[in-house]
C-alpha positions as CSV (number, residue, x, y, z in Angstrom):
1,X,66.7,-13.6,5.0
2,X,63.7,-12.0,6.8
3,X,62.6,-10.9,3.9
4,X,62.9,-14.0,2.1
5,X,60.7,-16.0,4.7
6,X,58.0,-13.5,4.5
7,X,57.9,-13.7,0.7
8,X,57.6,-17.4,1.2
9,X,54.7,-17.1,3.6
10,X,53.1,-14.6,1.3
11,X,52.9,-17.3,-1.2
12,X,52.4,-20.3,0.7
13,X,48.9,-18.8,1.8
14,X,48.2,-17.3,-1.5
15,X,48.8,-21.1,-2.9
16,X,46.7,-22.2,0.0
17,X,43.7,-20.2,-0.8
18,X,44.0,-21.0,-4.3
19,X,43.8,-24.6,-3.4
20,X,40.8,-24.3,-1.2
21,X,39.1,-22.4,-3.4
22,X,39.3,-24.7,-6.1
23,X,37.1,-27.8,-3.8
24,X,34.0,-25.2,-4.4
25,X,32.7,-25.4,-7.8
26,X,31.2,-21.9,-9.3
27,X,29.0,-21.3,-12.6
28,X,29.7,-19.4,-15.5
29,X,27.5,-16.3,-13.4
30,X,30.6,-16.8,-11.1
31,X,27.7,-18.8,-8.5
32,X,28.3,-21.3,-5.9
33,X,27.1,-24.9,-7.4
34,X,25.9,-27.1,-4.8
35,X,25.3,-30.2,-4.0
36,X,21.2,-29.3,-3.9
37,X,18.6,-30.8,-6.3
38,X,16.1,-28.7,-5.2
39,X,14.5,-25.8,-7.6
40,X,11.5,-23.3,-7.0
41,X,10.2,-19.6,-6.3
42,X,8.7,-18.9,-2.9
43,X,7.7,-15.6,-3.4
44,X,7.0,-13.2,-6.5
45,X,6.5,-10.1,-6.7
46,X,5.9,-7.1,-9.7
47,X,6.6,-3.3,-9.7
48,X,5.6,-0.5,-11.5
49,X,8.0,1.5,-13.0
50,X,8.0,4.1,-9.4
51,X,9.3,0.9,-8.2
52,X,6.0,0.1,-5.7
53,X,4.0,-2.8,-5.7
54,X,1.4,-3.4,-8.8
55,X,-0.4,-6.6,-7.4
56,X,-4.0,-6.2,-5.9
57,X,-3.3,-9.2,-3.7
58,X,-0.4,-12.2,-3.1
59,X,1.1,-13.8,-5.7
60,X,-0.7,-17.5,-6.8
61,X,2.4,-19.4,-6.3
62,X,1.8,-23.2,-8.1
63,X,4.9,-25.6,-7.4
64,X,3.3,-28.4,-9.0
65,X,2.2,-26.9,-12.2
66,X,4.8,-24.0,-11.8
67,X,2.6,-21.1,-12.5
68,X,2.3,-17.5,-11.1
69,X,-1.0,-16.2,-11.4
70,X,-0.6,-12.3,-10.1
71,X,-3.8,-9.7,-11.1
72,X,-2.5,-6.1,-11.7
73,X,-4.0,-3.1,-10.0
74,X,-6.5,-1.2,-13.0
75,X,-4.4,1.3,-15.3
76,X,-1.1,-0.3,-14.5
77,X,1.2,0.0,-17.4
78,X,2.2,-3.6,-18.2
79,X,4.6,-3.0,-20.6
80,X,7.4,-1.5,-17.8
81,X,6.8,-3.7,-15.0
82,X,9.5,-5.1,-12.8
83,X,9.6,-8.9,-11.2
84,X,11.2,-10.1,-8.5
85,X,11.6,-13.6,-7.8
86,X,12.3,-15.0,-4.1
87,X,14.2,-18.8,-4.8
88,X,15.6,-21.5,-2.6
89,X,19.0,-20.3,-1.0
90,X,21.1,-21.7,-4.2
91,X,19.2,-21.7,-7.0
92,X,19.3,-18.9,-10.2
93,X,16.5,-17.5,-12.7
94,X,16.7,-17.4,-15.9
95,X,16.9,-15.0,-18.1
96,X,18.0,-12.6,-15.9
97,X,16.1,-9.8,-15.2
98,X,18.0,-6.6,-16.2
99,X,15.4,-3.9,-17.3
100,X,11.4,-3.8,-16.6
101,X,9.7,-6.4,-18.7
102,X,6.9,-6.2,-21.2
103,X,3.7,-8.1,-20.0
104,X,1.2,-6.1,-22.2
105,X,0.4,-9.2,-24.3
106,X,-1.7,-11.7,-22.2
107,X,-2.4,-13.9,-24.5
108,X,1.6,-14.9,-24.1
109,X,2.6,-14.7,-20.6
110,X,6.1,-14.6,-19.9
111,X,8.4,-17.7,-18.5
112,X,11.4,-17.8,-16.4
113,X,13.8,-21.0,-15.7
114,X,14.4,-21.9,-12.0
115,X,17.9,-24.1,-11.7
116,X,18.8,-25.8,-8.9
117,X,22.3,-25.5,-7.0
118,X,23.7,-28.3,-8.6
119,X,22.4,-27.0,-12.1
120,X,21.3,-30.8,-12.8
121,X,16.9,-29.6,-12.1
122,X,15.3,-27.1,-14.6
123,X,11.6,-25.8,-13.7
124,X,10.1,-23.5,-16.0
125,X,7.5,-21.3,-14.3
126,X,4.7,-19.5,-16.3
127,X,3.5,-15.9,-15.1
128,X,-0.3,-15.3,-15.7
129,X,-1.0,-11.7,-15.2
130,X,-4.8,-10.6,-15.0
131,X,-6.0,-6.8,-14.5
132,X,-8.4,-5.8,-12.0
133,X,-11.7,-5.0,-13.7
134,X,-12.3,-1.1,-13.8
135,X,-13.6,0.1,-9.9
């Protein structure tokens, strides 16, 4: 019988876990969606492939017209360059970044999606990178 009860308790929390789980919705990522509308990048910033910074100064951050204007230290290799995005608490980028990315053509800077916690808001931010003029 002992046995039996514990069994029972076993699944009765299992069940309840289950259940409590289910009030929290997630995203295909496997992401908490929230209830927030809000959607934007606080902070950017771009490595070189030795993983240090490549900037020569902060980050332009532009909410309104959802740009990043960065310039690149002289003789940085801007076709392996790393970014890193800083977002509200619950939002997500897109794409993901996986591998360095390839900013050699400046004529076509890249974009990246910012989507709020509920998933509803979709800002598309555009990354301007300039090179420092030769010292």
């Amino acid at each position: 019988m002992k046995k039996y009860l514990i069994i029972l308790t076993i699944s009765f929390f299992t069940l309840t876990l289950w259940i409590g789980c289910s009030d929290f919705p997630v995203d295909e990522d496997g992401l908490l969606i929230t209830t927030n509308s809000e959607c934007y990048i606080s902070n950017f910033e771009l490595l070189g492939s030795d993983m240090q910074t490549v900037r020569t100064g902060t980050a332009i951050i532009d909410t309104t017209a959802q740009t990043i204007n960065v310039e690149v230290k002289y003789g940085t290799d801007l076709k392996n360059l790393w970014p890193q995005f800083s977002l509200i608490y619950d939002a997500k980028i897109s794409p993901k970044v996986t591998e360095n990315v390839d900013f050699s053509d400046l004529n076509n800077p890249k974009q990246w999606t910012v989507i709020s916690g509920n998933r509803k808001v979709k800002k598309t931010y555009t990354v301007y990178i300039t090179v420092q003029t030769k010292p």
